[in-house]
C-alpha positions in Angstrom: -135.5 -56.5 -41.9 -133.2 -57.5 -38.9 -130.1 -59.2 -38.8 -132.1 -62.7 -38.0 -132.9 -63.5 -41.6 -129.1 -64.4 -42.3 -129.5 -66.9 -40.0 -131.6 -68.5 -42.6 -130.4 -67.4 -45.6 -128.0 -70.6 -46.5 -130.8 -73.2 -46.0 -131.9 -75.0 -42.2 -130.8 -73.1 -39.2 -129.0 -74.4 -36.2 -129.4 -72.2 -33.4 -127.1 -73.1 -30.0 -128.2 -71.7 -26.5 -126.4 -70.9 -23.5 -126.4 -69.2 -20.4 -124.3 -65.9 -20.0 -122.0 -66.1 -17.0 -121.7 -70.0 -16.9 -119.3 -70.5 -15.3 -117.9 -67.2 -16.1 -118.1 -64.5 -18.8 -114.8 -65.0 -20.6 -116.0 -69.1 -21.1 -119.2 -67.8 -22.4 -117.7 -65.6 -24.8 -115.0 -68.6 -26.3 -118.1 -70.4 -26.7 -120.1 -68.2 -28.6 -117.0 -67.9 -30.8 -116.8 -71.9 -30.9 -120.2 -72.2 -32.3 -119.9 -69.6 -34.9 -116.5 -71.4 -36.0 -118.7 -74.7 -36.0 -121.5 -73.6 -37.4 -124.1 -71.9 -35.9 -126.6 -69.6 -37.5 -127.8 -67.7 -34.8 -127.2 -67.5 -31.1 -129.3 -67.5 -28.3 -127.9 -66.1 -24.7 -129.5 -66.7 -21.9 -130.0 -63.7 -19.2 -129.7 -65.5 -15.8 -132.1 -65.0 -13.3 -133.5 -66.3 -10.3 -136.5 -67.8 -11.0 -136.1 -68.8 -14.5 -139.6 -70.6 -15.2 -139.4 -72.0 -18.3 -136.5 -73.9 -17.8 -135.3 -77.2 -16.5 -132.8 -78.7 -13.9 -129.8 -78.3 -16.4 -130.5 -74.8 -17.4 -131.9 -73.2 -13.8 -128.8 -75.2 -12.7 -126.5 -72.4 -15.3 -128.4 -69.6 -14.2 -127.3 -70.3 -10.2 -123.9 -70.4 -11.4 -123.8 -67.2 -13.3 -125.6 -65.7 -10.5 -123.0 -66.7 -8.2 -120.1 -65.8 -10.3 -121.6 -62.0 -10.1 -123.0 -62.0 -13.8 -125.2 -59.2 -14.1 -126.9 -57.3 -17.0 -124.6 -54.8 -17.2 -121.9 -57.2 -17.6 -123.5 -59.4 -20.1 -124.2 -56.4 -22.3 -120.1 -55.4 -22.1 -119.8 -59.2 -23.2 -122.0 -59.0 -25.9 -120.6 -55.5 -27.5 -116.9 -57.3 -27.1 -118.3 -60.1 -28.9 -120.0 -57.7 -31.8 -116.3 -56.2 -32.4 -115.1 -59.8 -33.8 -119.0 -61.3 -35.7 -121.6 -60.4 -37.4 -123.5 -63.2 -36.4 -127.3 -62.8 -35.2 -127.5 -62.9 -31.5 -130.9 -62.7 -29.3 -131.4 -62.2 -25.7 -133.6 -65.1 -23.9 -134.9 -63.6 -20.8 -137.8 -62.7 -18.5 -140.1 -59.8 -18.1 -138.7 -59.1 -14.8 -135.0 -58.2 -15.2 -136.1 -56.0 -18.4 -139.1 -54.1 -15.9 -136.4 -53.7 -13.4 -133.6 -52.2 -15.7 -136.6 -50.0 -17.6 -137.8 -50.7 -21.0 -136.2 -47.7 -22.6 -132.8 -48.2 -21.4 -133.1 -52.1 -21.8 -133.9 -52.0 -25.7 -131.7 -49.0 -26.3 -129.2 -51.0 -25.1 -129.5 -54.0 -26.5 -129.7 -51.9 -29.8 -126.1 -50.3 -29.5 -124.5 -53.4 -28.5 -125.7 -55.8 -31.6 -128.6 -57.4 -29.8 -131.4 -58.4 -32.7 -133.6 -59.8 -30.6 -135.7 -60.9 -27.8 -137.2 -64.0 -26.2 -139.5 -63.8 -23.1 -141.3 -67.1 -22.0 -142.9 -64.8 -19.6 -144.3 -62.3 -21.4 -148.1 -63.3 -22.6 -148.6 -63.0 -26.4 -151.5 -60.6 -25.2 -149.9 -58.8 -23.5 -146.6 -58.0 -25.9 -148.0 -54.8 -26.3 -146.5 -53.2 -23.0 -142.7 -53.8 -24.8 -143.5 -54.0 -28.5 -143.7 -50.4 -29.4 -140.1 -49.5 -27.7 -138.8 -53.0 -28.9 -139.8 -52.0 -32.6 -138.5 -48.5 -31.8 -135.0 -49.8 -31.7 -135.0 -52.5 -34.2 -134.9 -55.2 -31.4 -137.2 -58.5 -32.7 -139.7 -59.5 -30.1 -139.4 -63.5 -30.7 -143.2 -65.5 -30.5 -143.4 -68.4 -29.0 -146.2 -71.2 -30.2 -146.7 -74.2 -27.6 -148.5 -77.7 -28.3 -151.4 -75.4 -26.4 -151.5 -72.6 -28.3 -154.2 -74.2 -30.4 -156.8 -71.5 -32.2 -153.8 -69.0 -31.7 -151.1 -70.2 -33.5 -152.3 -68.4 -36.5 -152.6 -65.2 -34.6 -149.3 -65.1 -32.7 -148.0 -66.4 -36.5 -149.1 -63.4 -38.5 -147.5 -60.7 -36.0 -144.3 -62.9 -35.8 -140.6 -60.7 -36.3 -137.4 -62.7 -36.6 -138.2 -66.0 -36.2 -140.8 -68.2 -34.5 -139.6 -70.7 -31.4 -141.8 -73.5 -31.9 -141.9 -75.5 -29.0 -142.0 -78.8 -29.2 -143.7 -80.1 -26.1 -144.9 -79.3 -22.7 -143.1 -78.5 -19.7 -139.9 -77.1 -19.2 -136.5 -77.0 -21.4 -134.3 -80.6 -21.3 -133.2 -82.9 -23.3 -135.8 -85.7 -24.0 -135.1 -89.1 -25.4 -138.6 -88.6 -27.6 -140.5 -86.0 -28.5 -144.3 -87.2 -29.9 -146.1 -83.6 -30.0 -147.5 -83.0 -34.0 -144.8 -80.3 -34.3 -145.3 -81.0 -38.5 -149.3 -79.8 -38.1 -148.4 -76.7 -35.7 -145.5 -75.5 -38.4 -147.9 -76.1 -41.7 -150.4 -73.6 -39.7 -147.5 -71.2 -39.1 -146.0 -71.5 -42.8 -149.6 -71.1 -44.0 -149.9 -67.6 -41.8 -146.6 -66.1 -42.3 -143.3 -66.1 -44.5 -141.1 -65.7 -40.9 -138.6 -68.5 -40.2 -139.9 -71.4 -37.9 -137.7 -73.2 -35.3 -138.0 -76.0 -33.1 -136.4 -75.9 -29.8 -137.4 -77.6 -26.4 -135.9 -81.2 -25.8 -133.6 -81.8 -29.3 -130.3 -83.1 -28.6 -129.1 -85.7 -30.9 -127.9 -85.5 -35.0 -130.6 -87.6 -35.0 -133.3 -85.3 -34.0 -131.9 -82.2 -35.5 -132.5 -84.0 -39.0 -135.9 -85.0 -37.8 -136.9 -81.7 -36.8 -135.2 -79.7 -39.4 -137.1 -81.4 -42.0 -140.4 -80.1 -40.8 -138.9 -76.9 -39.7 -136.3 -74.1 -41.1 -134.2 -74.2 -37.8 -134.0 -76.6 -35.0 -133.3 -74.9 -31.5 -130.3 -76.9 -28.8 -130.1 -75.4 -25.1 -129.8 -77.4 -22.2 -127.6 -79.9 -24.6 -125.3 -77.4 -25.0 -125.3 -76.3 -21.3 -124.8 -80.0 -20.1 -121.1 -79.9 -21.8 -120.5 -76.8 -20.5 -121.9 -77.8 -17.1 -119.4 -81.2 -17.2 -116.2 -79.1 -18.6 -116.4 -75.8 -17.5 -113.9 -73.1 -18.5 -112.4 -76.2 -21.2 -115.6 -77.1 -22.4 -115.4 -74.2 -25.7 -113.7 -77.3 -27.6 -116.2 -79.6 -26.5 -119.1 -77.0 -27.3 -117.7 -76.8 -30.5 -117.5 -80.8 -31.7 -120.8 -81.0 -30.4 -122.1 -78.0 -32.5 -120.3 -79.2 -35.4 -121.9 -82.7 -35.1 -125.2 -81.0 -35.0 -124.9 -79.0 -38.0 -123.4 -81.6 -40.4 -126.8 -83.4 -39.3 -128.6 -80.9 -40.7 -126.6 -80.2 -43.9 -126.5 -83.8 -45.4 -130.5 -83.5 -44.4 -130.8 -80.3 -46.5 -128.7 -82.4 -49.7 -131.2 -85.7 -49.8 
């Protein structure tokens, strides 16, 4: 079992996103700290790259201005083994298929395995096709995250039962953003997943507000915040750790008095 499952060990999960680099490495390592200190249950970091699909304004936004400040992958994995000498906390990698091809598999995962990583997310990457990382993934105890979309229909209950980690349910179509309302049947896509498998569900994509987090983290064991979190650190910059942190703290309160009624 990997490191994820403390994430949801003390009841509903909040996990915070952001993008390595933005603006610079040192922010995005007070930040990380920040939302531990708030709160957080498990972080997602964000590999930049150029052609970040998945992603909206605010978030391909980040990535251009990690890029520019020279953040690399070797760079972001110093950060993250800095950040392992002061937490425990469960970190995963968000990324695409190209920037792992292009470092190589092998040294990718082995890396991410001797820095603290615990797992993986890659929009990217076709459930089918999960196969060409999965064996070197399990090979050094890295957590290859599913995704299940609003379109995943017939194979929610497949990509369910091989799910490690947790499982990113997204909430609706289209890219990462905030969104004032989010009307997919999330609650009918999780029941299928809780009735496949006993790993964790979370909803990101969209969720912003204390409001939402309740909502979603009654149907769910985790609720998922990204481009939120990256529009504070967009509008603050190398200050915005405090900011990131009041926000993360708001969040998470939401949830708590949710998990007491």
């Amino acid at each position: 079992m990997s490191n994820i499952y403390k994430a949801f060990e003390k009841g509903k999960a909040f996990i915070g996103f952001l993008t390595a680099g933005d603006p610079d490495l040192e922010t995005t390592k007070e930040c990380i700290f920040a939302m531990e200190q708030a709160g957080a249950d498990l972080i997602e970091i964000g590999i930049p790259f150029s052609d970040p699909i998945a992603e909206g304004i605010v978030i391909q936004n980040a990535n251009i201005r990690a890029l520019n400040s020279g953040t690399n992958l070797d760079k972001i994995f110093k950060l993250v083994k800095e950040i392992r000498e002061k937490t425990s906390i469960p970190l995963v990698f968000l990324t695409y298929i190209n920037p792992v091809f292009n470092y190589g598999y092998e040294r990718f995962f082995k890396t991410c395995n001797n820095i603290g990583i615990d797992g993986l997310i890659i929009p990217d990457l076709p459930f089918e096709e999960r196969s060409e990382i999965q064996e070197i993934a399990e090979k050094y105890n890295v957590d290859i995250i599913s995704l299940i979309a609003p379109t995943s229909n017939d194979r929610i209950k497949e990509i369910a039962k091989s799910a490690k980690g947790f499982v990113y349910v997204v909430s609706s179509m289209g890219v990462t953003g905030v969104r004032k309302e989010i009307t997919t049947d999330v609650k009918s896509i999780v029941k299928l997943v809780k009735e496949t498998t006993t790993t964790p569900c979370a909803i990101g994509f969209g969720i912003s507000t204390p409001e939402q987090a309740k909502h979603f983290s009654q149907i769910a064991d985790g609720v998922i915040v990204g481009s939120a979190i990256v529009k504070i650190i967009e509008k603050y910059g190398k200050s915005a750790p405090r900011y990131v942190q009041d926000y993360v703290k708001q969040m998470k309160e939401a949830i708590q008095r949710n998990s007491l009624i």
